[in-house]
C-alpha positions, 0 to 999 in steps of 0.5 A: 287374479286380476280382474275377478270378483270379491266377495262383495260382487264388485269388480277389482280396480286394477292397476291402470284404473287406480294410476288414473284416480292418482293422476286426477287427484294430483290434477285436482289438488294442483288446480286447488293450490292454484286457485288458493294461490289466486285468492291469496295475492299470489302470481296468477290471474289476480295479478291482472286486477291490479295492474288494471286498476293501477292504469285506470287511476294513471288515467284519472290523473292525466290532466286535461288538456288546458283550453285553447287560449284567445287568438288575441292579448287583451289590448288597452282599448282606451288607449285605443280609442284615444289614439284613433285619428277616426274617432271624433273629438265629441267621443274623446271628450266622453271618454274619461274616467267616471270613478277613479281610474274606471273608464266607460267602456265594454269590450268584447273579443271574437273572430269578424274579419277573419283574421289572425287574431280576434277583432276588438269590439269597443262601446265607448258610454256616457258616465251618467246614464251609460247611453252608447255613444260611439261603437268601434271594430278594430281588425289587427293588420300587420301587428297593429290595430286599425278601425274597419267599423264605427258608428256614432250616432248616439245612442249606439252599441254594438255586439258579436253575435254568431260570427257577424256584427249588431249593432243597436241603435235606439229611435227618438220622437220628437218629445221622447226623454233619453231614458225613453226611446220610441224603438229601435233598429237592429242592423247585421253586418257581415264582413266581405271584400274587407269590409262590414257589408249590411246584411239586414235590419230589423225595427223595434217599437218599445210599447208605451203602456207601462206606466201610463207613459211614464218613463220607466226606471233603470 
């Protein structure tokens, strides 16, 4: 009889009670070999670990980007300077090498006139002490450089900063040895209308303390 009590006072489980307890057993079982399945490198979700990593390392390996390279070939700035019909002769006679084949000159790149590539910046020195004597600014026009800027008021030097022109020029008194300026000004250009324009400049006193005024070492 179904559905009656034993001796115990328990109810019989009848049959749609016991297909239930199978049917659960079997789903558990399969969740099990499924999760077993996982553990063990099989087809389930762990498959994703892998592929997941497999990308992160592709993207370590993908190379930077190289960096943007200048606007501007590096030019021969002696040759520069000594085919210039604007530099004067004084400046061409400084302009020779000091040892071997070592010219004295800095030269530095950078965007001024805004062209299409960067302008040159040229300091032309003196061997012995390295006193600036003349600053050039060459702009590229066409394929070719031209001279938009110099200065040859020794002792001089010019720089790029932040996109504008500064040029240094160390102040003499009467007496001062050449390792000794009494100060100098710092004048900014900006270029405008295709030319330098000055923008404004500022003066410096070197102090003569040091020293007792003794001229201070290099």
């Amino acid at each position: 009889m179904h559905g009656g009590l034993t001796g115990t006072g328990r109810s019989t489980p009848d049959r749609a009670t016991l297909q239930a307890a199978f049917t659960a057993v079997a789903v558990l079982a399969a969740l099990g070999l499924f999760a077993s399945g996982c553990a063990t490198g099989g087809t389930g979700a762990r498959d994703e670990g892998p592929a997941h990593a497999d990308s992160v390392a592709g993207a370590a390996a993908t190379p930077k980007p190289a960096p943007a390279p200048s606007r501007t070939a590096r030019v021969d700035a002696v040759k520069l300077v000594k085919d210039d019909p604007q530099v004067s002769a004084e400046v061409k006679r400084e302009l020779k090498p000091c040892v071997a084949d070592e010219y004295p000159v800095d030269v530095s790149y950078g965007e001024l006139t805004g062209g299409p590539s960067d302008d040159v910046v040229v300091n032309v020195l003196t061997c012995s002490d390295a006193v600036g004597v003349g600053s050039y600014v060459y702009r590229e026009q066409d394929g070719r450089y031209e001279n938009v800027f110099q200065a040859e008021e020794p002792p001089v030097y010019a720089e790029i900063d932040r996109g504008d022109l500064v040029v240094t020029k160390q102040v003499y008194e009467k007496g001062d040895p050449v390792s000794s300026p009494s100060g100098e000004n710092v004048i900014t250009y900006r270029w405008a209308a295709g030319r330098f324009t000055e923008e404004y400049r500022t003066h410096n006193d070197y102090s003569n303390a040091v020293g007792s005024g003794a001229s201070p070492s290099k």
